[in-house]
C-alpha positions as CSV (number, residue, x, y, z in Angstrom):
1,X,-14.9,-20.1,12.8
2,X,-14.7,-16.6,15.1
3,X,-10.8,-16.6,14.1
4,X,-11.5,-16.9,10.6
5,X,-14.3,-14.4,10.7
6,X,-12.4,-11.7,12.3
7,X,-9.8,-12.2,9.6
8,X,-11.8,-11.4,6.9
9,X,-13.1,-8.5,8.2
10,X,-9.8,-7.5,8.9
11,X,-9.0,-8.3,5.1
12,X,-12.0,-6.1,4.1
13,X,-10.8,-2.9,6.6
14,X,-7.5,-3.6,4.8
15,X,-8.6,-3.5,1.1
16,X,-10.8,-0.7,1.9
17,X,-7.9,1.9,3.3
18,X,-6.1,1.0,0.9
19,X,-8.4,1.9,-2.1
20,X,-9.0,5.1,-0.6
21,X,-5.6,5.7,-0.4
22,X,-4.5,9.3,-2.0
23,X,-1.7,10.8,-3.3
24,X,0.3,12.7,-0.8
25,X,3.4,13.8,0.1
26,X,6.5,12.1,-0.7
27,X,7.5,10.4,2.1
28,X,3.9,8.6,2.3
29,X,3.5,5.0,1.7
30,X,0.6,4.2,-0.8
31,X,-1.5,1.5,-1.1
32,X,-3.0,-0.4,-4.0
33,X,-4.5,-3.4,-4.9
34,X,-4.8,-2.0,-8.3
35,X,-1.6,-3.6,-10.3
36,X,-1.9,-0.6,-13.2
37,X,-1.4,2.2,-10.9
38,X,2.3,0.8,-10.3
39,X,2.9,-0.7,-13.5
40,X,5.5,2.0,-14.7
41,X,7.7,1.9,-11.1
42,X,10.2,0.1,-10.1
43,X,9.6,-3.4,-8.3
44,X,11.7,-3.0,-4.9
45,X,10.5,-6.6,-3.5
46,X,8.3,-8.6,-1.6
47,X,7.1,-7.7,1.9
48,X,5.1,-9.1,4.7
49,X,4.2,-8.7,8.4
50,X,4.2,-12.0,10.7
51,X,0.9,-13.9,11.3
52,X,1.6,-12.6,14.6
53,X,1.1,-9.1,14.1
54,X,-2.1,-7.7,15.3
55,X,-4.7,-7.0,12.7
56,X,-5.1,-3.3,13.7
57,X,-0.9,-2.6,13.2
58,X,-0.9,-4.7,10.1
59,X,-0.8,-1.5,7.6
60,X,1.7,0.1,10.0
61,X,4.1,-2.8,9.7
62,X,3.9,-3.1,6.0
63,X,4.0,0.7,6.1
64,X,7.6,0.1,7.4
65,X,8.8,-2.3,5.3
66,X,8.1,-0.4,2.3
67,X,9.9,2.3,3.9
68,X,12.6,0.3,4.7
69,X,12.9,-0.7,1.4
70,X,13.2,3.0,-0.1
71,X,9.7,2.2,-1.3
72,X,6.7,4.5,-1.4
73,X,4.0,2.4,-3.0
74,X,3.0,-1.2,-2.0
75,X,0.5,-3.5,-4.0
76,X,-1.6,-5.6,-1.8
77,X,-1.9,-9.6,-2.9
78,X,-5.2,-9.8,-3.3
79,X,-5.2,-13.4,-1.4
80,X,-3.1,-11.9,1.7
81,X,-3.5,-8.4,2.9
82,X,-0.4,-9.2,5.4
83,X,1.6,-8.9,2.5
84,X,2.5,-7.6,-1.1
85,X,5.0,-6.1,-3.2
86,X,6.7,-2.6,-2.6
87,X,7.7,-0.3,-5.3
88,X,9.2,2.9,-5.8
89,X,7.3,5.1,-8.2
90,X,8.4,8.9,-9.5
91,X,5.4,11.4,-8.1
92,X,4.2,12.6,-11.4
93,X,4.3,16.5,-11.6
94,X,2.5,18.8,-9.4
95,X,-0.3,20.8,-12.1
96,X,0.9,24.2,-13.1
97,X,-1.9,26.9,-13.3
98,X,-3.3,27.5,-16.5
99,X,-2.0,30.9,-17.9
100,X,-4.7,32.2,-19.9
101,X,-3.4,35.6,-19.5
């Protein structure tokens, strides 16, 4: 029961970086658990950490995966957060200043 209660609350810590999650630079690995924000990129695959992997290094491993897959966005499964789908999404463009003059 302890196990399975310190899972969840790893689940939740999981969930919850990952919906505060912002838009950075390039080379940063976002996460979602939200499939619309990566419905127009390109699906790169599956990836996943091993039940092994400590609960406090499980972003940074599926961090790396992503990367490893060229990817810079990953979509959580919303019944595992040791594992979910990577993606490779275009940045939309930076805002230009209005030019009102």
């Amino acid at each position: 029961m302890r196990r399975f209660l310190s899972r969840c609350v790893a689940v939740g810590c999981v969930v919850a970086a990952a919906g505060c999650a912002t838009v950075g630079s390039d080379d940063q690995v976002k996460f979602t658990t939200n499939p619309s924000l990566v419905s127009n990129c390109q699906e790169v695959g599956e990836i996943s950490v091993s039940s092994w992997t400590r609960d406090a290094d499980v972003l940074a491993g599926l961090d790396r995966a992503a990367r490893e897959k060229g990817a810079n966005f990953v979509l959580l499964k919303a019944d595992a957060a040791r594992s979910g789908v990577a993606y490779r999404c275009a940045m939309p463009p930076a805002p230009q200043p209005a030019s009102g003059y």
